[in-house]
N, C-alpha and C positions, 0 to 999 in steps of 0.2 A: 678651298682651292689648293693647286698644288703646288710645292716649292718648283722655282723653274729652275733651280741648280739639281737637283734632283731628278727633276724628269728628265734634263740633258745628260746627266752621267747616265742614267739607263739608256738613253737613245744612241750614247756612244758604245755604251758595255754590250748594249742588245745587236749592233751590229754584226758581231760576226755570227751569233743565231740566226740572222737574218741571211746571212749567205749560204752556211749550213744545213737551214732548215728551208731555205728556200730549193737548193739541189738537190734534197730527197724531196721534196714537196714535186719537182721536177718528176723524178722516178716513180711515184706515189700515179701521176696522172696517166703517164707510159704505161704501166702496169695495168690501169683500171682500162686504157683503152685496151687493149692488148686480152683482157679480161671478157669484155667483150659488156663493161660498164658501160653507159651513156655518159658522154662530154659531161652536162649538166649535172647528172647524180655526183660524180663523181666532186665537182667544183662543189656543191650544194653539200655534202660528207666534208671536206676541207672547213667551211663555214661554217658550221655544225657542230662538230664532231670533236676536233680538233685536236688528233690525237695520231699519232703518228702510228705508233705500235695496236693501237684497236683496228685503226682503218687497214695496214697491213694484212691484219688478221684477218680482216672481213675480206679483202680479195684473194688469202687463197683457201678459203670456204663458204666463197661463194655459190660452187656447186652443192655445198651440202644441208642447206635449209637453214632454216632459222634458228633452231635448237641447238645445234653446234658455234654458229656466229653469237649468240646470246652468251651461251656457256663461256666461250672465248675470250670474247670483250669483258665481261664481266671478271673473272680470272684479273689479268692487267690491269683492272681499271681500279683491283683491292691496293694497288701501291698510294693510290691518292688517299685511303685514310688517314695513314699519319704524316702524308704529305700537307694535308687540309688541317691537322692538327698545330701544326708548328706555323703554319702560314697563318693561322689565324690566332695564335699568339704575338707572331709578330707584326700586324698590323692594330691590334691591339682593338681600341671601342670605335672604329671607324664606322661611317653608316653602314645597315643593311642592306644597303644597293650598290652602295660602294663594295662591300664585302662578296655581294654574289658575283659583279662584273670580275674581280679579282679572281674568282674561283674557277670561271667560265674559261680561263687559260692558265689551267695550273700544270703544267706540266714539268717534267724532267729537269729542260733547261734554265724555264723562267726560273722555278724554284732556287736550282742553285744556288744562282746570279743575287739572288735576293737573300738569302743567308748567307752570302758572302759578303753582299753588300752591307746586312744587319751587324755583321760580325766586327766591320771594320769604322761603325758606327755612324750613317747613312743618316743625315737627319729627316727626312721623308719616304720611309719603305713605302706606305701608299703611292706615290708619285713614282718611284726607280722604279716598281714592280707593272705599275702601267705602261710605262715606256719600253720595258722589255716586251711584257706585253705584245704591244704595237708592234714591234720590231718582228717577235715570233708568228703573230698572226698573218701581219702583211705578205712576209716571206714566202709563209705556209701556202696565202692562198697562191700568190703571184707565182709559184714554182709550180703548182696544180696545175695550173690557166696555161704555162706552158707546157708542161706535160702533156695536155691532154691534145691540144695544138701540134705537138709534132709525132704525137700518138705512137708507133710501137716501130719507127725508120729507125730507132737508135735502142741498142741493149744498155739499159743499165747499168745490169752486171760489170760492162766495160770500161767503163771508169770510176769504180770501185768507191760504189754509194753507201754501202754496207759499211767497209769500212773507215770511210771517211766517218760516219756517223759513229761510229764506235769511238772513235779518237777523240770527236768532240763531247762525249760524254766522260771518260775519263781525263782530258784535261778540265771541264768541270769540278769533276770528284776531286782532283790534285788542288785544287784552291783552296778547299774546304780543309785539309790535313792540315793541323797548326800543331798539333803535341802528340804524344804517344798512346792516347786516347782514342783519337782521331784516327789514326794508324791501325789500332785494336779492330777497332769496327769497321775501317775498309777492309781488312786483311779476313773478317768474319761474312762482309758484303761475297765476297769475292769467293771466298769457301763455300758459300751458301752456294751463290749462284753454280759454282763449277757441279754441287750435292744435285741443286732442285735439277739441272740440265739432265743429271744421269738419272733422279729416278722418279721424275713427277713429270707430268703431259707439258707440253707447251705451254698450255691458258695458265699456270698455276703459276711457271718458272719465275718472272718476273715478280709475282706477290709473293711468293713464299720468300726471296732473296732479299726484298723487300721490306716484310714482316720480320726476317732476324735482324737485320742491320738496326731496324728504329728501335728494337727489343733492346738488344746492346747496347744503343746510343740512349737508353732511357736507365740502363743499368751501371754500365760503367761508370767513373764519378767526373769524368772531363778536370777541368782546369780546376 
């Protein structure tokens, strides 16, 4: 069972993903109706999927077949390797079904939140991580559901979804810097990304900036 001191600090830390993720979840539905998605697929992809940055991807090549949306999502989706590597260190010999349901929402923010949480010595990561969890999914769908509701009468663009999401991924990232190590490998994140943006396709950018950062964070000696 889970600690409930545990699952309540993740249901409080998860809140503000839950606001965050719930306003582009918002955007996300806008877009799909707008796209010229069905209501359903598009809530049923939120449920699913649950992936901000794939589903993205898949509305603006939606016109171009399958082969390209494959290529695309696949691309992005290479960051959760050694996202899945470190998250399954840190839940350590928990069940196999506990372990899949944890995998089934491993994204960006949950992750964070949860080596943050590990770092600051969290006596239930399985418990915080579900509760974030909850928090991300809920958001995710309930910003869909209205998105798709008030369908394409409002621009997105206009109150700047983009980058509010940016902001809350870099104050993310700023939790996680505790030494000059830390610093090393944002400052390599960061170069990467600005490299992959100029000279590799869209599908890669993400993995490739990705793939240096956990490189360095495997190489440098930290603390």
């Amino acid at each position: 069972m889970f600690r409930e001191p545990s699952f309540r600090r993740g249901l409080r830390d998860g809140f503000t993903i839950f606001l965050a993720v719930g306003a582009f979840g918002v955007a996300f539905g806008m877009l799909a109706i707008e796209a010229g998605i069905a209501w359903w697929v598009a809530v049923l992809a939120s449920a699913l999927v649950v992936s901000g940055a794939a589903q993205f991807a898949w509305l603006g090549l939606v016109g171009a077949g399958v082969v390209p949306v494959l290529v695309t999502t696949t691309g992005l989706a290479l960051r959760h390797v050694p996202m899945s590597a470190r998250m399954a260190a840190l839940v350590g010999r928990a069940p196999l079904r506990t372990r899949l349901a944890l995998a089934w929402v491993l994204t960006d923010e949950t992750f964070g939140l949860t080596l943050s949480a590990a770092r600051r010595g969290e006596e239930d990561l399985v418990a915080y991580k579900a509760a974030v969890d909850l928090q991300l999914y809920s958001g995710w769908l309930a910003g869909t559901a209205i998105g798709v509701a008030i369908g394409s009468r409002f621009d997105p663009t206009a109150w700047g979804a983009e980058a509010f999401f940016g902001i809350l991924f870099v104050g993310l990232a700023a939790g996680l810097v505790r030494n000059r190590w830390d610093v090393a490998v944002a400052g390599l994140a960061v170069g990467a990304t600005f490299g992959a943006a100029a000279l590799l396709p869209e599908a890669w950018q993400i993995a490739a900036a990705a793939a240096v950062a956990a490189g360095a964070g495997m190489v440098l000696p930290g603390e």
